[in-house]
C-alpha positions in Angstrom: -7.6 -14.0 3.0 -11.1 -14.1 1.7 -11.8 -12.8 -1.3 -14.6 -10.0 0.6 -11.9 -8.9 2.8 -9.9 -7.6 -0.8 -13.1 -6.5 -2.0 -13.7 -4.2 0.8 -10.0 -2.4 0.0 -10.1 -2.4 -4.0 -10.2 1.4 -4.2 -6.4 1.6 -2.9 -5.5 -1.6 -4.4 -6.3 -0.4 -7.9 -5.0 3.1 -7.0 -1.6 1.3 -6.2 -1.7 -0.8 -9.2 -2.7 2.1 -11.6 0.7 3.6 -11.7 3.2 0.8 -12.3 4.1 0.0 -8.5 6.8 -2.5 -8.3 6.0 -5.8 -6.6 3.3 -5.1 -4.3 2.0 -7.1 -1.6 -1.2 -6.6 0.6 -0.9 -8.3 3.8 -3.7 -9.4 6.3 -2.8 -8.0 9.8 -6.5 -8.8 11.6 -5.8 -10.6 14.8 -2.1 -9.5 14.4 -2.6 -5.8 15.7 -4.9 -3.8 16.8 -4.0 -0.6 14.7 -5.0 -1.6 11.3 -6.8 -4.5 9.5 -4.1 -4.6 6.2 -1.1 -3.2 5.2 -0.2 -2.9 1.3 3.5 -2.7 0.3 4.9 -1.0 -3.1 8.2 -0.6 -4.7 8.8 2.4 -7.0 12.3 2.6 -9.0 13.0 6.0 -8.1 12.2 9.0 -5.4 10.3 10.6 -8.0 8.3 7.3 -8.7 7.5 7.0 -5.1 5.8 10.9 -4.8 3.8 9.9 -8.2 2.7 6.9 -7.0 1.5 8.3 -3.4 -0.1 11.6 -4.9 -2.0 9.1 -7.4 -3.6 7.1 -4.5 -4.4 10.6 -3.0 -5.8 12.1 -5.4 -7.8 9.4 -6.5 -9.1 8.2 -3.3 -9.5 11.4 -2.6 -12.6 11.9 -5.7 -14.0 8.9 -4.0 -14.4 10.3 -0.7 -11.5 8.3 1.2 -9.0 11.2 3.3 -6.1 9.5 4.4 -5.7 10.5 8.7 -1.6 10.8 8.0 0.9 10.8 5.1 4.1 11.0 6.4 7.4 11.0 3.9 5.9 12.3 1.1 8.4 15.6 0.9 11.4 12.8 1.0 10.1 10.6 -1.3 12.2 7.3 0.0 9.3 5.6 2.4 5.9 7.1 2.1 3.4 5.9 4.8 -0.3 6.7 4.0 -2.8 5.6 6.9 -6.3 5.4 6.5 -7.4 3.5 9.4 -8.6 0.1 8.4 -5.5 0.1 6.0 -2.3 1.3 6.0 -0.3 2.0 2.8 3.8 1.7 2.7 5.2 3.0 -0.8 8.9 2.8 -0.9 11.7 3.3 -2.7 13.3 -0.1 -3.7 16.3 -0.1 -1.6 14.7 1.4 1.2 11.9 -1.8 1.4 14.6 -4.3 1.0 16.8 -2.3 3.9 13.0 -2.5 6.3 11.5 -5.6 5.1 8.5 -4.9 6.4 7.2 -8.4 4.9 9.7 -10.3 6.9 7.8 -8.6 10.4 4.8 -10.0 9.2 5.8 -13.4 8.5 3.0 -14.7 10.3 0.2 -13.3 8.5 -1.7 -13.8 5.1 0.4 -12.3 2.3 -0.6 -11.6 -0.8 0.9 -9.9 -4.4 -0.8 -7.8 -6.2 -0.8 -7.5 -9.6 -2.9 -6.3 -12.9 -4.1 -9.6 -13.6 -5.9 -10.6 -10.5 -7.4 -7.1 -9.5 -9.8 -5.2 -12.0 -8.1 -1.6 -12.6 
């Protein structure tokens, strides 16, 4: 993936990265489907984790003008799914993504992790 195509999705990148996610992953789905252009993928150690995690990007996307069209699982708390068109955000609960493996559907496409040190936060 180019570095302008991570450029364009830095607000929920950082807002994933900002509260302690747990391996994540942001995956390049142009050409793949039709639905969205990325996915990012996030671990959280606990239910709890996974509700603070998804009201952070929320709220914080939210001050810069980005509405999510659909969070779904966020009363659970084991597999939020936040969609906001040109990206689609999957924050799980650990056992939960290793049951899914969302990563493994997407074995054709551009993956790439995430972390504090590549992405300005």
């Amino acid at each position: 993936m180019e570095q302008n195509f991570y450029d364009l999705f830095l607000p929920y990148i950082n807002a994933i990265l900002a509260r302690k996610s747990i391996n994540p992953v942001m995956i390049d789905v142009r050409g793949l489907t039709s639905y969205t252009d990325a996915l990012i993928i996030c671990s959280a150690n606990s239910s709890r984790h996974v509700v603070a995690i998804a009201e952070h990007v929320k709220k914080d996307l939210k001050k810069k003008t980005i509405k999510a069209l659909s969070i779904e699982g966020l009363k659970e708390g084991h597999w939020v799914l936040m969609d906001y068109g040109d990206i689609i955000l999957h924050i799980f609960y650990e056992p939960e993504r290793t049951l899914y493996d969302l990563e493994g559907l997407w074995i054709d496409a551009d993956i790439k992790k995430l972390d504090n040190n590549s992405f300005d936060i």
